[in-house]
Short mmCIF file of the C-alpha atoms (twelve columns), coordinates in Angstrom:
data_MODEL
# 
_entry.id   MODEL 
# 
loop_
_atom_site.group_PDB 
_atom_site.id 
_atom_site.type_symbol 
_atom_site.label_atom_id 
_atom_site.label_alt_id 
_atom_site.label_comp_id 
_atom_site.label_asym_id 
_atom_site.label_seq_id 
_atom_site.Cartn_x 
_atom_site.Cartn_y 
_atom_site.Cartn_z 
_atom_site.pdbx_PDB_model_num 
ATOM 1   C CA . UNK A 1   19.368  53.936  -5.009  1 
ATOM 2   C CA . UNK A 2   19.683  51.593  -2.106  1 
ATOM 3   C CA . UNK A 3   16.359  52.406  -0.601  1 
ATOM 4   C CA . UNK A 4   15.045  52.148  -3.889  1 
ATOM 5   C CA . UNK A 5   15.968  48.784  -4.596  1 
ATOM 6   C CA . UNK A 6   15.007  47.371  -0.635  1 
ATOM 7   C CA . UNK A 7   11.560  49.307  -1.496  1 
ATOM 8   C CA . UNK A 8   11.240  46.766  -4.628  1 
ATOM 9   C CA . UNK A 9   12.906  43.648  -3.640  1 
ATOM 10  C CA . UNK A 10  11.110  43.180  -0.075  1 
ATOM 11  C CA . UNK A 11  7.662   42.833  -1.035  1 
ATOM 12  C CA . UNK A 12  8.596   40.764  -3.720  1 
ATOM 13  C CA . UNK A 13  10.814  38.746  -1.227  1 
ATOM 14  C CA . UNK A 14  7.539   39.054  1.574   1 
ATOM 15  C CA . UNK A 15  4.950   37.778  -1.824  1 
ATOM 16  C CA . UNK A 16  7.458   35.070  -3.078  1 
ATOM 17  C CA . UNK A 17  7.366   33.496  1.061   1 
ATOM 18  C CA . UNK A 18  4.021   33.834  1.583   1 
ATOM 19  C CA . UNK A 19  3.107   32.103  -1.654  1 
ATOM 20  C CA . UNK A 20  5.403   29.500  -0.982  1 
ATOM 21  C CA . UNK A 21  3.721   28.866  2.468   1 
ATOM 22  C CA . UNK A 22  0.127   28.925  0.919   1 
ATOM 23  C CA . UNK A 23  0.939   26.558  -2.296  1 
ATOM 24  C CA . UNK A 24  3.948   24.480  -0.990  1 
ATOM 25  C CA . UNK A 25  2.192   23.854  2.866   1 
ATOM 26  C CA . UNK A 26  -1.193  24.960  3.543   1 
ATOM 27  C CA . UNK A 27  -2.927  24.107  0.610   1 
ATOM 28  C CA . UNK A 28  -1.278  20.678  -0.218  1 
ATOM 29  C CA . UNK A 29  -1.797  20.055  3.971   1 
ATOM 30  C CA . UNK A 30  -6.216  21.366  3.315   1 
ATOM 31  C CA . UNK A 31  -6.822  19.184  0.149   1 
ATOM 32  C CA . UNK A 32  -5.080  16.011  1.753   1 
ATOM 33  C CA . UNK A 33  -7.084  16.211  4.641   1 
ATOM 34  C CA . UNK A 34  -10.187 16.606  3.025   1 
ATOM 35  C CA . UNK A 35  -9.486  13.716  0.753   1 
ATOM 36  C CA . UNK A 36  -8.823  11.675  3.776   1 
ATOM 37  C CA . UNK A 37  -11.924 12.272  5.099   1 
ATOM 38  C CA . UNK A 38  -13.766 11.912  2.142   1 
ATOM 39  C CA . UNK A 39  -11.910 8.694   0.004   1 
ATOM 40  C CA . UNK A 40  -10.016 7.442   3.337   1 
ATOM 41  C CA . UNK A 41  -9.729  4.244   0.938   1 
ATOM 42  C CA . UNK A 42  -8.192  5.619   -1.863  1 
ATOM 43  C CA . UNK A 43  -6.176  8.176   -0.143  1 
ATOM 44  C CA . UNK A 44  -4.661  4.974   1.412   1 
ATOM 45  C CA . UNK A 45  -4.192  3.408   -1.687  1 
ATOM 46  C CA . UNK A 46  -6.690  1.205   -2.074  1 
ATOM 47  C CA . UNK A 47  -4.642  -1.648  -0.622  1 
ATOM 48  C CA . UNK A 48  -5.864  -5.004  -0.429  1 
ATOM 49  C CA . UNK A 49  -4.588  -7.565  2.122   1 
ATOM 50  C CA . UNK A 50  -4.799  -11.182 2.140   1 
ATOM 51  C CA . UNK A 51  -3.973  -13.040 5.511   1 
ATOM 52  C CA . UNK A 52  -2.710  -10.263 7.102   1 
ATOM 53  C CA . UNK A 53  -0.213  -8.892  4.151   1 
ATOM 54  C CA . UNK A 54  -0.718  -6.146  1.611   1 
ATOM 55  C CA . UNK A 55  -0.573  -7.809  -1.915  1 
ATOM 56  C CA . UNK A 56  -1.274  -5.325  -4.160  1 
ATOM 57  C CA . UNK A 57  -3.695  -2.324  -4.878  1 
ATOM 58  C CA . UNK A 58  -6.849  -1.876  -6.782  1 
ATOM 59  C CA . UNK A 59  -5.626  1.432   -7.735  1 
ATOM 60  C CA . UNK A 60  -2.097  0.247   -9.351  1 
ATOM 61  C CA . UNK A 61  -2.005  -2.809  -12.155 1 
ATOM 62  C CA . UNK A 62  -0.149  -6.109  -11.307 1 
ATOM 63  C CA . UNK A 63  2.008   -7.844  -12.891 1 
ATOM 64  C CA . UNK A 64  0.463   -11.272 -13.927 1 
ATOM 65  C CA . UNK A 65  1.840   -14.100 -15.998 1 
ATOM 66  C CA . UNK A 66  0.615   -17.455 -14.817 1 
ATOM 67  C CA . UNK A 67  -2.060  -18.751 -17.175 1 
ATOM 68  C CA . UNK A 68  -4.311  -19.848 -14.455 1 
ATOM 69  C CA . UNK A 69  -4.803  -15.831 -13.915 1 
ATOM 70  C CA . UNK A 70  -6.171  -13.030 -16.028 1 
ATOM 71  C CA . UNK A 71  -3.276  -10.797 -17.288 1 
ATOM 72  C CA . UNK A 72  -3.348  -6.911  -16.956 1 
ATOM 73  C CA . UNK A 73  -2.604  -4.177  -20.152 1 
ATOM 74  C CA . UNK A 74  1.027   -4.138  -20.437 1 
ATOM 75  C CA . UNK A 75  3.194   -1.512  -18.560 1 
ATOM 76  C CA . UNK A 76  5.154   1.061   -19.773 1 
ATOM 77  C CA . UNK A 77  7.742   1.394   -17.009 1 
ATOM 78  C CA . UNK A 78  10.434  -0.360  -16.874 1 
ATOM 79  C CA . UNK A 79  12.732  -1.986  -16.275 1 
ATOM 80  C CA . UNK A 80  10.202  -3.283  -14.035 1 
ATOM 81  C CA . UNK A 81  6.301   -3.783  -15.032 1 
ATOM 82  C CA . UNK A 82  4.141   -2.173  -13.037 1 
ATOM 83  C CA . UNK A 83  6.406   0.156   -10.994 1 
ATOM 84  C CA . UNK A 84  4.652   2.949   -9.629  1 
ATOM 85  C CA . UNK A 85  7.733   4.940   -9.202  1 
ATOM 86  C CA . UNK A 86  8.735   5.059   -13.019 1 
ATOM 87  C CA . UNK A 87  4.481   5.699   -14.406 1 
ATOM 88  C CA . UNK A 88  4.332   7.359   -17.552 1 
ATOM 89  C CA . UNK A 89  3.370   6.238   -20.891 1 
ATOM 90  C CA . UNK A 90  5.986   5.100   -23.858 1 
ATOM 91  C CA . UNK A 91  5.760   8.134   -25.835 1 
ATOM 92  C CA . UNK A 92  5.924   6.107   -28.764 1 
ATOM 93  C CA . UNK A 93  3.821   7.630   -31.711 1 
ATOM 94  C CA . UNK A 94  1.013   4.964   -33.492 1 
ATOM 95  C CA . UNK A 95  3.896   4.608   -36.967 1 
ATOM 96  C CA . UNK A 96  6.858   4.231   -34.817 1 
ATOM 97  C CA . UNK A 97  8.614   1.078   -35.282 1 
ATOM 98  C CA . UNK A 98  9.695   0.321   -32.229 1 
ATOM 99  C CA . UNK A 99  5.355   0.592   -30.714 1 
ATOM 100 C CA . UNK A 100 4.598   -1.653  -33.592 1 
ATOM 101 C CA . UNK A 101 7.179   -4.001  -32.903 1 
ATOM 102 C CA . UNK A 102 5.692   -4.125  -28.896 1 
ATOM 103 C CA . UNK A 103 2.702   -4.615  -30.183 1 
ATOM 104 C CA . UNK A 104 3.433   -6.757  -32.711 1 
ATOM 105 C CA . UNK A 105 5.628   -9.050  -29.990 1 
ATOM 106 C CA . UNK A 106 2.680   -9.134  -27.385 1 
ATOM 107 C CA . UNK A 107 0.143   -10.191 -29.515 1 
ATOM 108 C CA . UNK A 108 2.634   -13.397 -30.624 1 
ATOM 109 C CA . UNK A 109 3.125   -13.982 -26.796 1 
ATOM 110 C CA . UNK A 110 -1.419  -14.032 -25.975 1 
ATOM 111 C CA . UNK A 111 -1.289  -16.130 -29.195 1 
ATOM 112 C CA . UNK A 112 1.606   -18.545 -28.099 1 
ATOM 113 C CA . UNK A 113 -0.173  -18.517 -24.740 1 
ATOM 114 C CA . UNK A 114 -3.677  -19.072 -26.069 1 
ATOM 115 C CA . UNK A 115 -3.352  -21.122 -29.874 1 
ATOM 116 C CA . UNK A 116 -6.733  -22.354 -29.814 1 
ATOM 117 C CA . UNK A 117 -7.993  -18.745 -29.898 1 
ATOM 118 C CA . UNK A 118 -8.521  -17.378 -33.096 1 
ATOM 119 C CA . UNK A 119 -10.645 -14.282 -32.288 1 
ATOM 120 C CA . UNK A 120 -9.202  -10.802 -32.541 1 
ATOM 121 C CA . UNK A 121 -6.997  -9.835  -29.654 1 
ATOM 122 C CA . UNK A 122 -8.770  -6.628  -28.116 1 
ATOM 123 C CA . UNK A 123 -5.972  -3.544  -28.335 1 
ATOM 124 C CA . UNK A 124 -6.290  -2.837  -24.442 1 
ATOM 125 C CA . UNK A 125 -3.877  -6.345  -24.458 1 
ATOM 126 C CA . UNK A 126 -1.447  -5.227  -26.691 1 
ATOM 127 C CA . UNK A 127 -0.728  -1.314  -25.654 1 
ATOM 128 C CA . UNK A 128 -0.064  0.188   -22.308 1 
ATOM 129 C CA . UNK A 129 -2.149  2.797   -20.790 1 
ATOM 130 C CA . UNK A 130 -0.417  6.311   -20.258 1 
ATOM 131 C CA . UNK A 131 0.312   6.005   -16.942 1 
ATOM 132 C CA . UNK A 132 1.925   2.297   -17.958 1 
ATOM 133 C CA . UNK A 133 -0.179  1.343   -14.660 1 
ATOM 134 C CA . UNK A 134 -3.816  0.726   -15.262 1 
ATOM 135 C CA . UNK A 135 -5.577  -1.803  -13.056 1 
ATOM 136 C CA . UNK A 136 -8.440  -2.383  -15.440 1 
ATOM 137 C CA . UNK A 137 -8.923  -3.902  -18.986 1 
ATOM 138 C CA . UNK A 138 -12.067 -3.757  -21.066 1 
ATOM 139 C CA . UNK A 139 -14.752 -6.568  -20.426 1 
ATOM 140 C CA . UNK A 140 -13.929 -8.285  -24.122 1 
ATOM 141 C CA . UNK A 141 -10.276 -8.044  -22.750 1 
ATOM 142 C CA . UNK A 142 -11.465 -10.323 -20.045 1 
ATOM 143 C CA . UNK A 143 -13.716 -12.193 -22.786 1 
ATOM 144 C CA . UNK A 144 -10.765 -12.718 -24.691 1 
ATOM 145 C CA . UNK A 145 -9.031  -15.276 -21.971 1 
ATOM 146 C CA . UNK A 146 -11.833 -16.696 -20.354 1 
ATOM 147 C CA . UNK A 147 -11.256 -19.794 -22.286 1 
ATOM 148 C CA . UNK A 148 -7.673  -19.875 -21.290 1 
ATOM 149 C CA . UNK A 149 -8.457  -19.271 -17.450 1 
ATOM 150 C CA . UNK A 150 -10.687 -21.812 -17.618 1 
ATOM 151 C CA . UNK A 151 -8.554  -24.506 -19.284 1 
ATOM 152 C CA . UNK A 152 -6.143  -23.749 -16.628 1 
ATOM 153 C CA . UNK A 153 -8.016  -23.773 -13.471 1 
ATOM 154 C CA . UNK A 154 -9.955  -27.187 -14.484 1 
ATOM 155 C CA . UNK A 155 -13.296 -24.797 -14.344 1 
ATOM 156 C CA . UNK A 156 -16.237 -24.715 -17.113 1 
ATOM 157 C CA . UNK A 157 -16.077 -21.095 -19.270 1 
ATOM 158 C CA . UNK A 158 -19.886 -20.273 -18.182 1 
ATOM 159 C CA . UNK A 159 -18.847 -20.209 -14.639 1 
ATOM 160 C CA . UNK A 160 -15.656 -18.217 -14.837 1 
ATOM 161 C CA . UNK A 161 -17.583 -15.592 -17.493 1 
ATOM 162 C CA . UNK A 162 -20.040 -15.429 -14.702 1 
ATOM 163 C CA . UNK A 163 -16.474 -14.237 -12.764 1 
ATOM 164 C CA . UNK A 164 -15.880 -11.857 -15.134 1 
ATOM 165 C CA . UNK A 165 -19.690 -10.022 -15.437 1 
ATOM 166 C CA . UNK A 166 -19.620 -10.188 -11.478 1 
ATOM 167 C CA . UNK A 167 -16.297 -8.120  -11.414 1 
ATOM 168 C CA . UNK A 168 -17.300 -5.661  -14.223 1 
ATOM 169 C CA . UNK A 169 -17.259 -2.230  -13.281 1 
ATOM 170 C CA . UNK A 170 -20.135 0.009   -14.616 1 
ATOM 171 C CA . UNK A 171 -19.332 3.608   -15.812 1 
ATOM 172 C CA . UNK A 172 -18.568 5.757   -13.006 1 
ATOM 173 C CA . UNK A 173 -21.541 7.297   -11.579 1 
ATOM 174 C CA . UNK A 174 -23.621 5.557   -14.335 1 
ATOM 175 C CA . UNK A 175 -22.184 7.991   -17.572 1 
ATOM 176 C CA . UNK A 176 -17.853 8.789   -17.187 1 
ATOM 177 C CA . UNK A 177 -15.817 6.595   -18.510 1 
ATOM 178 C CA . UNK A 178 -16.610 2.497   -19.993 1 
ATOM 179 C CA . UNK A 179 -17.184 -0.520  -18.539 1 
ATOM 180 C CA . UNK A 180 -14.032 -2.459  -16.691 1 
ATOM 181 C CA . UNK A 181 -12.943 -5.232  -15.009 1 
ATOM 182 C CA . UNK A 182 -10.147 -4.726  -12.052 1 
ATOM 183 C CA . UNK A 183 -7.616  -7.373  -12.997 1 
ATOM 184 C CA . UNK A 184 -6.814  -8.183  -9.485  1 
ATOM 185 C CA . UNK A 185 -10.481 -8.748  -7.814  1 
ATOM 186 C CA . UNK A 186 -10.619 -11.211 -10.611 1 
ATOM 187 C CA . UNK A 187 -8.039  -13.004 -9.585  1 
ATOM 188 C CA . UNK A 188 -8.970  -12.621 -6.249  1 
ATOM 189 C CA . UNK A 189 -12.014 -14.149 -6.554  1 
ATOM 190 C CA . UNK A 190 -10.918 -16.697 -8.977  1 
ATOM 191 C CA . UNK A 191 -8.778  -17.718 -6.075  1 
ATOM 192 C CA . UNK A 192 -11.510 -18.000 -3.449  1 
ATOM 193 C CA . UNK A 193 -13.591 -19.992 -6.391  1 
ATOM 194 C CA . UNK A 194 -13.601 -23.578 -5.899  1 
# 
């Protein structure tokens, strides 16, 4: 019986360790190391640096509430916005109170922020993305606060528009996904704009 059960158990012990080695080392060790070499940017983050110090990543959304700045989608994680360590969406349901209530709370705070804008606040400014961490918003997201941007910065709303269509991403590879604008190269530029 005891040779029986060492004739079972070790090459399920021997198949269990070298699994382990191929999907827990080997593999993850290949596909990073090919993604290095081929996206060394993004497999670095996609940090940007100004002066010599990392402030933030195109990859990850920022947290922006000064009205002389476009403002991301809202994040999900808490208790901090934006925290890449705590991504994942709400899990709150389209009739649950407490998503309406979020929603209904964030579109009194772009209206309290904005009261000469009557136009319909896109939705991409009112819910988070599923990851709670999305970089982008939708080019009438951007088109929604020009005029508040502008007000703020002492700049005509032609020229930063013409901000906004020069920072809108095209679908990827011309047919996945929609047009976008990366929240923080806007600002960035808006920054460098005089």
């Amino acid at each position: 019986m005891k040779n029986a059960l060492q004739h079972l158990l070790r090459p399920g012990v021997s198949l269990f360790i070298l699994l382990t080695l191929v999907t827990g080392a080997f593999y993850p060790l290949a596909v990073t190391s090919v993604v290095s070499q081929l996206f060394p940017e993004e497999a670095s983050g996609s940090l940007v640096s100004r002066d010599g110090t990392v402030i933030g990543s195109r990859l990850i959304g920022q947290n922006f509430s000064d009205p002389r700045y476009f403002w991301g989608r809202p994040s999900a994680t808490a208790p901090q916005p934006n925290n890449a360590t705590a991504s994942g969406g709400s899990n709150l349901g389209p009739l649950n109170p407490a998503l309406v209530d979020a929603v209904q709370g964030r579109v009194a705070a772009l209206k309290a922020a904005d009261p000469e804008n009557d136009r319909p606040i896109p939705v991409d400014l009112v819910t988070a993305s599923g990851s709670g961490l999305d970089p982008h918003i939708s080019p009438a997201a951007a088109d929604w606060q020009v005029q508040r941007v502008a007000k703020a910065r002492g700049l005509t709303v032609e020229r930063v528009r013409a901000l906004v269509e020069k920072n809108t991403e095209g679908r990827q590879w011309g047919v996945f996904g929609e047009p976008r604008v990366n929240v923080l190269a806007l600002n960035l530029t808006l920054d460098a704009t005089r």
